[in-house]
C-alpha positions as CSV (number, residue, x, y, z in Angstrom):
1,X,151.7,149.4,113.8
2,X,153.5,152.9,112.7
3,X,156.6,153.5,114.6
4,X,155.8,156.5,116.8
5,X,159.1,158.0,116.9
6,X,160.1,160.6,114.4
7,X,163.3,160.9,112.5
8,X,166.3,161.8,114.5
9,X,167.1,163.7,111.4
10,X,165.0,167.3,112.5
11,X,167.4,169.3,110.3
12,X,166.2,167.5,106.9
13,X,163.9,169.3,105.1
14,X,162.2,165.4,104.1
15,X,161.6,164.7,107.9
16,X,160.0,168.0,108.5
17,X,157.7,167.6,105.6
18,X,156.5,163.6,106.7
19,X,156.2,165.1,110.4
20,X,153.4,167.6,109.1
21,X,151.7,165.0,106.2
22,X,151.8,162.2,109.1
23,X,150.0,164.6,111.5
24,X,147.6,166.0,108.3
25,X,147.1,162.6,107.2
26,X,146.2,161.3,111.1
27,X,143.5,164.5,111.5
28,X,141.7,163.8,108.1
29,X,142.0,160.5,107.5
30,X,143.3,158.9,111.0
31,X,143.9,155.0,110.2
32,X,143.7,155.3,106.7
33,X,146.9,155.3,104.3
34,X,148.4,158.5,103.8
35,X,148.0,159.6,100.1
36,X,150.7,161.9,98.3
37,X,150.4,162.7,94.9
38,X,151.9,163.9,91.3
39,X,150.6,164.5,88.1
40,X,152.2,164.3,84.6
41,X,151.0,164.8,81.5
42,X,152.3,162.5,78.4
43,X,151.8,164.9,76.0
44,X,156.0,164.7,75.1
45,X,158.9,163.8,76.3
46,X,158.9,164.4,80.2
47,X,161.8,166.1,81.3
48,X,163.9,166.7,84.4
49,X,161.8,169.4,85.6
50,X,159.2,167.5,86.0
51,X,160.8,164.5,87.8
52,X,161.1,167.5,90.6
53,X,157.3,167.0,90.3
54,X,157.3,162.9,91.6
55,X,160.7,163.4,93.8
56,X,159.2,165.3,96.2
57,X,156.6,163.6,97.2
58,X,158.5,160.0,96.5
59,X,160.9,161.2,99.1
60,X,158.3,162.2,101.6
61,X,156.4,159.2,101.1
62,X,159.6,157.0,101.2
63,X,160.0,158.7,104.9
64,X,156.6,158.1,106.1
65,X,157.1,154.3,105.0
66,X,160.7,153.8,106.3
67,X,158.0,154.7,109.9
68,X,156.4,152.4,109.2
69,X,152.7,153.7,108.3
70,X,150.9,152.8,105.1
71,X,151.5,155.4,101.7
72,X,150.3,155.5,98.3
73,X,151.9,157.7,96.2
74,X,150.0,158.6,93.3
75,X,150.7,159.7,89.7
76,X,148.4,160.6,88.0
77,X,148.8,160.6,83.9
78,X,147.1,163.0,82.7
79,X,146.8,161.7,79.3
80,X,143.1,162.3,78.9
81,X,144.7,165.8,78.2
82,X,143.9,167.5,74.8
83,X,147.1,167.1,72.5
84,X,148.0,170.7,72.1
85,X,151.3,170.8,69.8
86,X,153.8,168.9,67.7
87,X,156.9,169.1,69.8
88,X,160.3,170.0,68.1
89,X,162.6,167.4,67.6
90,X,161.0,164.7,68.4
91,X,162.1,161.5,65.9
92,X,159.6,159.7,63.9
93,X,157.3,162.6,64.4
94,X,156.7,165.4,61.6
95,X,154.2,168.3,60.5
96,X,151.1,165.5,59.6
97,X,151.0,165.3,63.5
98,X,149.2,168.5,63.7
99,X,146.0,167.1,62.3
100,X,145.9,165.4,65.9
101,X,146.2,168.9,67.8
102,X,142.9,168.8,70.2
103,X,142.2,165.4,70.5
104,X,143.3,163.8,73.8
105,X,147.0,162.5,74.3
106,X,145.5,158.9,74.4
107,X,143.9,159.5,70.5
108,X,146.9,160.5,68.8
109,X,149.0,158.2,67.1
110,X,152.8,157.3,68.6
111,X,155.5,158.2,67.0
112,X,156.4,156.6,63.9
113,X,158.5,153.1,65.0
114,X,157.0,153.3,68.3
115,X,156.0,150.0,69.8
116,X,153.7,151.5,71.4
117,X,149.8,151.7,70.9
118,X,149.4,156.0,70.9
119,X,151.1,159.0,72.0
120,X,150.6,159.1,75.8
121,X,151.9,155.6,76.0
122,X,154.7,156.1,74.4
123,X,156.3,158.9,76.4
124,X,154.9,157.2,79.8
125,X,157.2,154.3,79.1
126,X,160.1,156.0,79.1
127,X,159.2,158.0,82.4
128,X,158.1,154.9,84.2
129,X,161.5,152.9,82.8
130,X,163.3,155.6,84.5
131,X,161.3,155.9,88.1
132,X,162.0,151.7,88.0
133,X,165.6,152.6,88.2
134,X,165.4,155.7,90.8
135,X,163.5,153.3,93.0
136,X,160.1,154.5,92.9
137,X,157.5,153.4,94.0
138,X,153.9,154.9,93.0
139,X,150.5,154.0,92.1
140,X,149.8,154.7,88.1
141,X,146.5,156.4,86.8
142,X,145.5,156.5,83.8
143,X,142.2,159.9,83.4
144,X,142.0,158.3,80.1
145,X,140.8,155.1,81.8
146,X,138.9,157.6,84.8
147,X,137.1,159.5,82.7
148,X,136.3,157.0,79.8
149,X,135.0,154.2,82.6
150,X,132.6,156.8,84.2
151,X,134.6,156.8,87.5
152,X,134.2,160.8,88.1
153,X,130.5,160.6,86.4
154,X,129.1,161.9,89.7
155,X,131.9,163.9,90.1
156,X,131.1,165.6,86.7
157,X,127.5,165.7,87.6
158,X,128.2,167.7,90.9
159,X,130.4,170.0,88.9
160,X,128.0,170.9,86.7
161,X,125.4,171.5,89.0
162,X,127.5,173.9,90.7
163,X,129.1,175.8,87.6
164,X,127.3,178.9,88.9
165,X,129.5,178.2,92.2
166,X,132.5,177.4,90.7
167,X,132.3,180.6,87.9
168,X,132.3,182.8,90.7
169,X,135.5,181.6,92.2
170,X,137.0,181.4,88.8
171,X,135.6,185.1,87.8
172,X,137.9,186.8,91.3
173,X,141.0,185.9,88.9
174,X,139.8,186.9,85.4
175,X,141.5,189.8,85.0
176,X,142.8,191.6,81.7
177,X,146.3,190.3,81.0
178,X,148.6,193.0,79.8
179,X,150.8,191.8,77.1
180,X,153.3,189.3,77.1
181,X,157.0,190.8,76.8
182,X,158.8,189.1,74.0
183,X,161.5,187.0,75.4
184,X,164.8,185.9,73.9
185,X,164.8,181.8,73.9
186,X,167.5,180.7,76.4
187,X,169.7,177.6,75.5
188,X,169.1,174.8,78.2
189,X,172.1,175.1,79.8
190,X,171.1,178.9,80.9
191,X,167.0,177.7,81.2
192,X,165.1,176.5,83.9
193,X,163.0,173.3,83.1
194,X,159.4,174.6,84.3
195,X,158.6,171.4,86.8
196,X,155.0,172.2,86.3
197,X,154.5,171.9,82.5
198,X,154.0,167.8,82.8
199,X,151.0,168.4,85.4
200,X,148.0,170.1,83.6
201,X,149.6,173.5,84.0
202,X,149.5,174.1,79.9
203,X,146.1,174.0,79.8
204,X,144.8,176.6,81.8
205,X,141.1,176.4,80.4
206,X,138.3,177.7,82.7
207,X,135.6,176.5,80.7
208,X,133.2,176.8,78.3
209,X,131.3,180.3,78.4
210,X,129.0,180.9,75.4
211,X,125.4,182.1,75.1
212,X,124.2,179.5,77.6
213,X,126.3,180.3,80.5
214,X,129.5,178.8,81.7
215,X,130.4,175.3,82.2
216,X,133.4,173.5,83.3
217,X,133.3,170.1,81.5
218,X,134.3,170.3,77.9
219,X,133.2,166.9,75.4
220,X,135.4,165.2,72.9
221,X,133.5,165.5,69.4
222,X,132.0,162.6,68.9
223,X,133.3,163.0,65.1
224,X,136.7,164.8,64.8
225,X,137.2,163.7,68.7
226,X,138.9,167.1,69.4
227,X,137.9,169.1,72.2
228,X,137.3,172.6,70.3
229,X,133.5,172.3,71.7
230,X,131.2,174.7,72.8
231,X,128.2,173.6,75.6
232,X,125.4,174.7,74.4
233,X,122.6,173.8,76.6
234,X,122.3,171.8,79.8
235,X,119.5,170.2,81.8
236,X,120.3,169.8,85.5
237,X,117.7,167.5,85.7
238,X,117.5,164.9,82.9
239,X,121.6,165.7,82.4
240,X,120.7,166.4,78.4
241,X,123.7,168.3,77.0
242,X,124.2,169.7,73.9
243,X,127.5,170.5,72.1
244,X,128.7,172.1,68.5
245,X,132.1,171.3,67.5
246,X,133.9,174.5,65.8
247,X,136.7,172.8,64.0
248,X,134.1,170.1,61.9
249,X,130.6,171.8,62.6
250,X,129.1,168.5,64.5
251,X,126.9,168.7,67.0
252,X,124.6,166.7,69.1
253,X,123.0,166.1,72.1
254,X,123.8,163.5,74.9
255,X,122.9,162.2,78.6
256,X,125.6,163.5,80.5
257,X,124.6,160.8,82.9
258,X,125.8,158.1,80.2
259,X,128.6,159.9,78.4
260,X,132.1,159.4,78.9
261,X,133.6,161.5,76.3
262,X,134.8,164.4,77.9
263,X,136.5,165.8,80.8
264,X,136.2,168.7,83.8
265,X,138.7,172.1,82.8
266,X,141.8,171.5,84.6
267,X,141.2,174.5,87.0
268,X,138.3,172.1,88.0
269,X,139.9,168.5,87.3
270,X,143.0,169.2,89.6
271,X,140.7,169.8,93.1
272,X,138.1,167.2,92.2
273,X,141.0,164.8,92.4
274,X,142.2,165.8,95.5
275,X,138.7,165.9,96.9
276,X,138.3,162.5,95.1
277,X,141.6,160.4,95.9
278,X,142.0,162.3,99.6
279,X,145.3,163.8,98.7
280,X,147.2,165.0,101.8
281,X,150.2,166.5,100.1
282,X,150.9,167.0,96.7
283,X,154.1,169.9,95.7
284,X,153.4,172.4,92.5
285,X,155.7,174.7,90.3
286,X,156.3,177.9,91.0
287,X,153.9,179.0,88.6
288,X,151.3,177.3,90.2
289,X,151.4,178.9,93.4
290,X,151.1,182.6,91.6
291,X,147.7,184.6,92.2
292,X,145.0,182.9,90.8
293,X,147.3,180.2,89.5
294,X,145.2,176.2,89.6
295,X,146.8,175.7,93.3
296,X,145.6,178.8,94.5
297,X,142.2,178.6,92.5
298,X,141.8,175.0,93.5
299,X,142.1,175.4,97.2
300,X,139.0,177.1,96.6
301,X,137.3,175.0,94.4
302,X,137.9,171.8,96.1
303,X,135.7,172.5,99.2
304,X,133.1,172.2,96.3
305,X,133.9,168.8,95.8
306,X,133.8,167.9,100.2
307,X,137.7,167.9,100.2
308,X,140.5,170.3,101.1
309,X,143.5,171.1,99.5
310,X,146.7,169.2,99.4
311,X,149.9,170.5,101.6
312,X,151.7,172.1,98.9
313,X,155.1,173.0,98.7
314,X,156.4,175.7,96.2
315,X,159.3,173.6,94.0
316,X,161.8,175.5,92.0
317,X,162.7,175.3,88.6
318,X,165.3,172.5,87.6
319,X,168.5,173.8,85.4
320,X,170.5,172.3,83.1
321,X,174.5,172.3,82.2
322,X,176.1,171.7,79.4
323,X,173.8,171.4,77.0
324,X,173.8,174.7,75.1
325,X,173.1,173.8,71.4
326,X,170.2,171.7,72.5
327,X,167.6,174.2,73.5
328,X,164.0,173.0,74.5
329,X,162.4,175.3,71.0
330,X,164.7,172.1,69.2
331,X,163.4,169.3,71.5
332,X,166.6,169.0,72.9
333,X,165.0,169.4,76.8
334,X,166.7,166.4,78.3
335,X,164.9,163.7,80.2
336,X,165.4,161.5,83.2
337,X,166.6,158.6,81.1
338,X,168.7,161.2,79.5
339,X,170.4,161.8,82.8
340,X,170.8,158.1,83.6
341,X,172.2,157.1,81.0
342,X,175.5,159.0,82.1
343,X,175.1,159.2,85.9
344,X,174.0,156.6,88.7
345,X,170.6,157.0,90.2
346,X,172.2,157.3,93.6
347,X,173.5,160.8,92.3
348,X,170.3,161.7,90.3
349,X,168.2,161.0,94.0
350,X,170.7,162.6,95.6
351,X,170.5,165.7,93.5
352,X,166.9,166.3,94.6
353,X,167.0,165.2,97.8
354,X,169.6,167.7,98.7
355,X,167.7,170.4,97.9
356,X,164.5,172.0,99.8
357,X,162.1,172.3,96.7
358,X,161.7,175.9,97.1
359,X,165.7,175.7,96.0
360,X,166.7,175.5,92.4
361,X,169.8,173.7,91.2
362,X,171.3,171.9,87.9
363,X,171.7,168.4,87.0
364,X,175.4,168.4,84.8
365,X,175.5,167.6,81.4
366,X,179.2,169.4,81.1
367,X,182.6,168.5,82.9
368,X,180.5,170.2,86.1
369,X,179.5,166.1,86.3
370,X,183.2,165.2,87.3
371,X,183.0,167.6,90.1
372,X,179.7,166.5,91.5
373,X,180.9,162.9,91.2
374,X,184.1,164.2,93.3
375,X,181.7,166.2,95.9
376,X,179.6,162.6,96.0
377,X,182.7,160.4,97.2
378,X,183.7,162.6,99.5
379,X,180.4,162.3,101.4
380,X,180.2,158.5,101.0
381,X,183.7,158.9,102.8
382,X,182.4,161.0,105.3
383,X,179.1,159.1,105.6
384,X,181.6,155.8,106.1
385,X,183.5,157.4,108.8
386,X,180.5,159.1,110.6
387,X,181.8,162.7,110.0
388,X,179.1,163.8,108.0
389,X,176.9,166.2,108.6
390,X,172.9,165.0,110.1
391,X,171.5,166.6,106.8
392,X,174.0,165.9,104.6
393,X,173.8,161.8,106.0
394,X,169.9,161.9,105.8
395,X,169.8,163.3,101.7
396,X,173.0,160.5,101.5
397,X,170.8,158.0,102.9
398,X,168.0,158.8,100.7
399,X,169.8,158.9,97.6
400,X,171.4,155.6,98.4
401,X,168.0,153.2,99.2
402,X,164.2,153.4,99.9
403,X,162.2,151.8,102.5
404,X,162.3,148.9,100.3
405,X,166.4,148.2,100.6
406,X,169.5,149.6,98.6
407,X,169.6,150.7,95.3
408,X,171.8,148.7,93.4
409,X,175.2,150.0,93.6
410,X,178.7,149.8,91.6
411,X,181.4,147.2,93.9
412,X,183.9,148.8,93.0
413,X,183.0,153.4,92.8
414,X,186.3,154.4,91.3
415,X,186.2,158.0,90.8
416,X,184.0,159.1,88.1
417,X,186.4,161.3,86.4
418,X,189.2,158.7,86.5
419,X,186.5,155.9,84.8
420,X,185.9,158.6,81.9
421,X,189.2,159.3,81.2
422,X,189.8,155.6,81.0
423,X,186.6,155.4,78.4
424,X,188.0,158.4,76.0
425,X,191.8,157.1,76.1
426,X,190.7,153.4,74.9
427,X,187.8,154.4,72.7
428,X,185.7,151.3,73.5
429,X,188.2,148.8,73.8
430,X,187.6,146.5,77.5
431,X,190.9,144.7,77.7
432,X,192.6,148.3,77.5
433,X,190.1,149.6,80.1
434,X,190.5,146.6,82.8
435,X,194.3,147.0,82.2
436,X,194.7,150.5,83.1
437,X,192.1,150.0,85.8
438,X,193.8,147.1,87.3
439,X,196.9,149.4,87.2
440,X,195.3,151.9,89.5
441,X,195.7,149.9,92.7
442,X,198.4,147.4,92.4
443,X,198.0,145.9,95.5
444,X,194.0,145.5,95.2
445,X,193.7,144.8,91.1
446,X,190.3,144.9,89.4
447,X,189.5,141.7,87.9
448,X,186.6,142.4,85.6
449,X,185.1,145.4,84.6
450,X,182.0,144.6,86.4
451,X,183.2,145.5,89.1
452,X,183.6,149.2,87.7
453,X,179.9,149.1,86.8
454,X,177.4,150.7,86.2
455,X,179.7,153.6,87.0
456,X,182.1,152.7,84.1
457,X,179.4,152.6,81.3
458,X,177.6,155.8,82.8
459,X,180.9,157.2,82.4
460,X,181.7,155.7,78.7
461,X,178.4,157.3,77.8
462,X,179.6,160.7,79.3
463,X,182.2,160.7,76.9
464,X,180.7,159.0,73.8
465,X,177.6,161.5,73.9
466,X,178.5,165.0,75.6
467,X,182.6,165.5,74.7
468,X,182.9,167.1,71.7
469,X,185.4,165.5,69.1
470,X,187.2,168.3,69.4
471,X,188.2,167.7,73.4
472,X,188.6,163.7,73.0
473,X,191.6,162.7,73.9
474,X,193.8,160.9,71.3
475,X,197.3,159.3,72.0
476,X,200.1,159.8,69.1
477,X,201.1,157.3,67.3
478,X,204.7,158.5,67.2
479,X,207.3,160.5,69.2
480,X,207.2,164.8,68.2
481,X,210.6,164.6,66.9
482,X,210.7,168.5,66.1
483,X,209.5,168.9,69.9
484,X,211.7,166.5,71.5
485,X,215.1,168.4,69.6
486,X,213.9,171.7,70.6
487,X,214.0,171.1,74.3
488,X,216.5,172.9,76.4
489,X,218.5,170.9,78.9
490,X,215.8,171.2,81.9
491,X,213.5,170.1,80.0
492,X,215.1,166.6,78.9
493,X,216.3,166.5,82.6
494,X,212.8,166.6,83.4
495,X,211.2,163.9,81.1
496,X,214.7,161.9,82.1
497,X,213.6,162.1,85.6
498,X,209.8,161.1,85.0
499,X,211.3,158.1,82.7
500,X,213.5,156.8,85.7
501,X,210.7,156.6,87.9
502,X,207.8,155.0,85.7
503,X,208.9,151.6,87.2
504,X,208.8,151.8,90.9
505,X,205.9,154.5,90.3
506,X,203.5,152.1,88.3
507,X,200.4,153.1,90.3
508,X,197.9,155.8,90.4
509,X,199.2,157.2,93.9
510,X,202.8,156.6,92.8
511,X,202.4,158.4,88.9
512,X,200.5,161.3,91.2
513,X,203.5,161.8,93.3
514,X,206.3,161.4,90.2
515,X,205.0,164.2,87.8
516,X,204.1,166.3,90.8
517,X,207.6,165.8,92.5
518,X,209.9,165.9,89.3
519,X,209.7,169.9,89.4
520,X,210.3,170.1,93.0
521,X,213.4,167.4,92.7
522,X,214.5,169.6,89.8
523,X,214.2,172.6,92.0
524,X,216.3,171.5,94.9
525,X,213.7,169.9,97.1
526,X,212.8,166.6,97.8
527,X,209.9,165.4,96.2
528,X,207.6,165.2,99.2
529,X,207.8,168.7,100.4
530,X,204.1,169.9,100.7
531,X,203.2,173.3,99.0
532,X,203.6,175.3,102.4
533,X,207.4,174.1,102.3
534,X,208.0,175.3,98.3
535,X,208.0,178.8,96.7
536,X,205.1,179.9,94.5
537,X,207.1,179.3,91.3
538,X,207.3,176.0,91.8
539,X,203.3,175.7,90.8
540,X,204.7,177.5,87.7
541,X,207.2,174.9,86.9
542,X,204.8,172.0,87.2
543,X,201.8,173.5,84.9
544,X,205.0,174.3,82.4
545,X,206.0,170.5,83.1
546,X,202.7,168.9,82.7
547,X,202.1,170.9,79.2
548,X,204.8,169.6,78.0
549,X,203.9,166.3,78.6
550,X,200.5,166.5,77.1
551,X,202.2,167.8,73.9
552,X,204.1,165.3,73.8
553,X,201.6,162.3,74.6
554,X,198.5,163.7,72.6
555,X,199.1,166.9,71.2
556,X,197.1,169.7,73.3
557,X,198.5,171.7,76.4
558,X,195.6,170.1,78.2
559,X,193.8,166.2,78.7
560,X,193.1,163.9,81.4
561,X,194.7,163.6,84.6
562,X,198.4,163.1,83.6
563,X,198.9,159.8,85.8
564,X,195.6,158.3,84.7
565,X,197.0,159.2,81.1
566,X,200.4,157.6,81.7
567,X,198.7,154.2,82.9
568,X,196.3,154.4,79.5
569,X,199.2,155.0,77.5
570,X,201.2,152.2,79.1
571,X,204.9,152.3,79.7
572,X,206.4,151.0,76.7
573,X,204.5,153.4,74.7
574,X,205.0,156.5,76.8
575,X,208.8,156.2,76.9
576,X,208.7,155.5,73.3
577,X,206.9,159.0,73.1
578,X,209.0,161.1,76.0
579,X,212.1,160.0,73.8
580,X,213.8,157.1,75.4
């Protein structure tokens, strides 16, 4: 039985959503699952926008479930979708992939070294990889296997029998378009990823119109097996089609009754599904819900079909950060496996769940990543101690498990920007990682680096794959002998006074309070006085204090976190360096 009672949680934009899809869902369909839906098409690699495109719904349905009532969340792959371009930048793929253009997703061949057996199959894999490790659930299908199986046959059938129907709906939105405004490409990092490009939004094909009228199925040539087909005549009756194919000149003429080698438009496809599957609630792209966009168009065209359209959110466009030189024109758009590799899917869930879809925000590439790792423990703190906010512990809970448990989490979450300081100081080397990482809490000492992980490898990653060489940080080998002579008095006083502490400092708390308080000792105060107690110039003295250090350690004015860089560097090396 579904638990009755709704979320305590009224300010979450999730619970608000399963509220009106439970009481949808109850007044269509009462007793029967409630269906939610997405759609993405294979046709490259799916990106981050369109993971907006499953979240939404995944978190609803997640809602509804953790209720208790019955959900299926669909995704449909539209790989039964014509293959329309080569993508840029996509390895083992090159200009003899053109050939393919027009053929569905499911006929062309997978990129060279592939394991897999075409095109569509290929980039799925990697997209359903990646929902395994979010921690969703969904219900795959395939419109290659629908349409080639003759599942929407009477579907098809129906459409065509009310094309004259359907053409008029279609022909209140054909207007003239005015011409396009050339746009200037935008790198990633200033681009939004368009959410709706993975669900049939590309091709926005109303049919076939030639001398014989309009139609809205189109064949696969039955030679070339592209879709560049023109109907040419129909019998409602006997269901005798006949097609010409304008990129090889074939033609011929089938029972539509018996043919499986074709589809509806997608203007026509998208609401036969709904009508078909008994979709409740399914989001779309902002460029989907534009006048006489398919989600406008469709809410129209489904009651042809016996259904009614979907709840349907508006989602906003997904950004990017720190990923400048790899715009989408290169094929640099990154995915969700992109993402995990140097975050944890707790803070990838949390990212979207945050968010109302009609709100846009970035997923961090950049050093932004630290700060949102930061922002994260601070509401797992809060979310510990119960001081969190209602919304802010409901997109927490959500991010952290499903109605199926927790996600699996890292033992031991040390901060994010500590673990990738760690990583760039020891350049791959473990033993030097669990050493300065045991350092950080004397009293409590991590045994392995297990305990560190996932976080620590997301972190490694971070470094290995989106620091420039250029900003790595590299530890001298030996003392700046030119430096060291040229310091004035105060400033050997000052690496004298750090040096005399190191000992009874050994510790990440205790190296924090020694290179903050050596400015303030130096200054006349004691090394505990608390900014409101100390002049303004002593904020000058410690950034002069800490540059010096970092010239001295590795060269730059800048690096990592000075006592995280102290315990990499280890004591014996660092007062070999300061001059001892």
């Amino acid at each position: 039985m579904p638990i009755v009672a709704q979320s305590t949680e009224t300010t979450d934009w999730v619970s608000r959503f399963a509220d009106e899809v439970i009481e949808e869902s109850e007044r269509r369909a009462p007793g029967k699952p409630v269906v939610v839906a997405s759609g993405l098409s294979p046709s490259g690699p799916i990106h981050l926008g369109n993971l907006r495109e499953v979240m939404t719904p995944h978190l609803v349905a997640d809602e509804i479930r953790r209720r208790g009532y019955q959900v299926r969340h669909l995704i449909s792959w539209d790989d039964y979708d014509r293959y329309r371009k080569v993508p840029a930048g996509v390895p083992g793929v090159d200009e003899t992939w053109a050939e393919h253009i027009g053929k569905p997703l499911t006929s062309v061949p997978a990129p060279k070294g592939s394991p897999h057996p075409n095109w569509a199959e290929h980039f799925k894999a990697a997209m359903i990889e990646s929902l395994a490790e979010l921690g969703v659930e969904f219900d795959g299908i395939s419109q290659t296997e629908q349409y080639t199986s003759g599942v929407y046959r009477e579907q098809i059938l129906h459409a065509m029998k009310h094309r004259g129907d359907i053409d008029a709906i279609l022909a209140q939105y054909r207007t003239k378009k005015a011409p396009a405004k050339k746009q200037q490409q935008k790198p990633v990092d200033e681009a939004e990823l368009e959410a709706a490009e993975g669900s049939g939004a590309a091709a926005e094909d109303d049919g076939s119109s030639g001398s014989a009228g309009y139609f809205p199925y189109k064949p696969y040539c039955g030679n070339c097996e592209k879709d560049l087909t023109t109907v040419t005549s129909y019998d409602d009756d006997s269901t005798e089609l006949t097609y010409s194919c304008t990129a090889c000149g074939f033609s011929e003429t089938v029972r539509l009754n018996e043919f499986n080698r074709g589809k509806l438009v997608w203007k026509v496809d998208w609401p036969m599904r709904w009508a078909y599957e008994g979709v409740i609630f399914e989001p779309s792209g902002v460029d989907h819900s534009s006048p006489g966009s398919s989600f406008q168009v469709g809410g129209q065209i489904v009651g042809i079909f016996g259904g009614r359209q979907p709840i349907g959110p508006m989602y906003a466009f997904v950004g990017i950060s720190g990923m400048a030189k790899m715009s989408s024109s290169k094929g640099g758009v990154p995915t969700p496996a992109d993402a995990l590799k140097i975050m944890e899917p707790q803070l990838l869930r949390w990212l979207y769940a945050r968010r109302k879809p009609n709100q846009s925000f970035k997923v961090a590439f950049d050093q932004e990543i630290q700060r949102l790792y930061d922002e994260w423990d601070r509401l797992e703190a809060k979310v510990a101690d119960g001081t969190a906010l209602p919304a802010d512990a409901a997109a927490h809970s959500r991010a952290v498990r499903t109605a199926s448990g927790e996600l699996p989490r890292t033992p031991r979450p040390l901060p994010y920007r500590t673990l990738a300081s760690v990583a760039d100081i020891t350049a791959g080397h473990e033993d030097q990682a669990l050493r300065i990482l045991s350092d950080l809490d004397p009293a409590n000492p991590l045994t392995s680096l297990d305990e560190a992980r996932p976080r620590y490898d997301k972190a490694e990653a971070w470094i290995n794959t989106h620091v420039p060489a250029d900003q790595r940080t590299i530890v001298r080998d030996e003392p700046d002998t030119e430096l060291l002579k040229s310091l004035d008095e105060q400033a050997r006083e000052s690496l004298r006074l750090l040096l005399d502490g190191l000992a009874d400092n050994w510790s990440l708390d205790g190296l924090t309070h020694l290179v903050y308080g050596v400015p303030k000792v130096q200054a006349g105060f004691s090394a505990d006085a608390t900014p409101k107690e100390l002049p303004p110039e002593i904020k000058t003295a410690q950034r002069s204090f800490f540059a010096l250090l970092y010239r001295l350690l590795v060269s730059r004015d800048t690096g990592p976190r000075l006592p995280t860089l102290l315990l990499a560097v280890g004591q014996e090396r660092v007062r070999h360096l300061l001059g001892a």
